[in-house]
C-alpha positions in Angstrom: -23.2 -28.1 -105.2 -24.9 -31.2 -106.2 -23.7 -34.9 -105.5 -24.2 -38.4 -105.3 -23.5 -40.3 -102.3 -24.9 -44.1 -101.5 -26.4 -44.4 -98.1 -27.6 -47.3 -96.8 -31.3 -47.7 -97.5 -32.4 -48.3 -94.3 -30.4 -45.2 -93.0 -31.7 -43.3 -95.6 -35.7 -43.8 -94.5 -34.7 -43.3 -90.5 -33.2 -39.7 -91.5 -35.6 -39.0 -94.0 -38.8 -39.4 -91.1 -36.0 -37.8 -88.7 -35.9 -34.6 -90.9 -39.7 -34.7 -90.8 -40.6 -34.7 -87.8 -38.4 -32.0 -87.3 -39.9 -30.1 -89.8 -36.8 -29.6 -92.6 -35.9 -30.4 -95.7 -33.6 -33.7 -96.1 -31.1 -31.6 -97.6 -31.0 -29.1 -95.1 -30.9 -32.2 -92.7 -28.1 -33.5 -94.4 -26.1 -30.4 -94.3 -26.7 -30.0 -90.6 -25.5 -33.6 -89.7 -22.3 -33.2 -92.0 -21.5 -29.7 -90.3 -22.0 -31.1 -86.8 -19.9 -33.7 -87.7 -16.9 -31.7 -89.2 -16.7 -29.5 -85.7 -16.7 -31.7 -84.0 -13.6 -33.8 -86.3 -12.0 -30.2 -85.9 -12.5 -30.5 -81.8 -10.6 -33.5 -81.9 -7.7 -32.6 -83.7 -6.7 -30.1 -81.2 -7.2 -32.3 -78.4 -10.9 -30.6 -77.2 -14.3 -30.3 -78.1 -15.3 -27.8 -79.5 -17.9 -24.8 -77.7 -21.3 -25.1 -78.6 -23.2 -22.4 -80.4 -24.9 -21.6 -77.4 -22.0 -20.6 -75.1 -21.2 -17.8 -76.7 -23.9 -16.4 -75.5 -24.3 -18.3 -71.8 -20.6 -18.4 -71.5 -19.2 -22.2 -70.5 -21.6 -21.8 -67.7 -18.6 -21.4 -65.2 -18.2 -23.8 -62.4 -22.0 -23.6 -60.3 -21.3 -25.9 -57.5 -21.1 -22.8 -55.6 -24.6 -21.5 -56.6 -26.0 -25.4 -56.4 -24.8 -25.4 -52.9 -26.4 -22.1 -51.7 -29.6 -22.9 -53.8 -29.6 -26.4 -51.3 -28.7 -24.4 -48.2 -31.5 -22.0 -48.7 -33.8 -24.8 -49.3 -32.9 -26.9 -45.9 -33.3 -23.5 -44.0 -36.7 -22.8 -45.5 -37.7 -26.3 -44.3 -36.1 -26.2 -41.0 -38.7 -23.3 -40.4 -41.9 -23.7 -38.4 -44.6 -22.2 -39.3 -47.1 -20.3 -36.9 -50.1 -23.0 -37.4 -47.8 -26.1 -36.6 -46.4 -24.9 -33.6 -47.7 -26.4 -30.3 
């Protein structure tokens, strides 16, 4: 569908090099920004934002402070070892 739609001129040239150094079309630019923008307007109206496309494959990532904490432990124990050459 075709429209007209006044944009600030200024706005206009930042996404036009913004769509071009990105490598798209400004329409396809456009249509992106306005589709971002109307999920997340639909995340707000039921209180939450909406999942990002990539979760449905990652899942939300479930809480990793568990996995953080092991990662750190493993670390500290790696460095609390001697190895042969530095001892006296």
């Amino acid at each position: 569908m075709k429209t007209t739609i006044e944009i600030p001129e200024a706005t206009f040239r930042r996404a036009k090099a913004l769509a071009a150094s990105r490598g798209v079309t400004l329409k396809q630019f456009f249509t992106d920004a306005l589709e971002d923008k109307l999920r997340r307007s639909a995340g707000g109206a039921s209180g939450r934002e909406p999942e990002a496309p990539w979760m449905a494959g990652f899942g939300a990532l479930a809480d990793l402070s568990h996995e953080h904490r092991r990662v750190e432990d493993a670390i500290a124990e790696e460095f609390e070892t001697l190895a042969p050459e530095d001892v006296a």
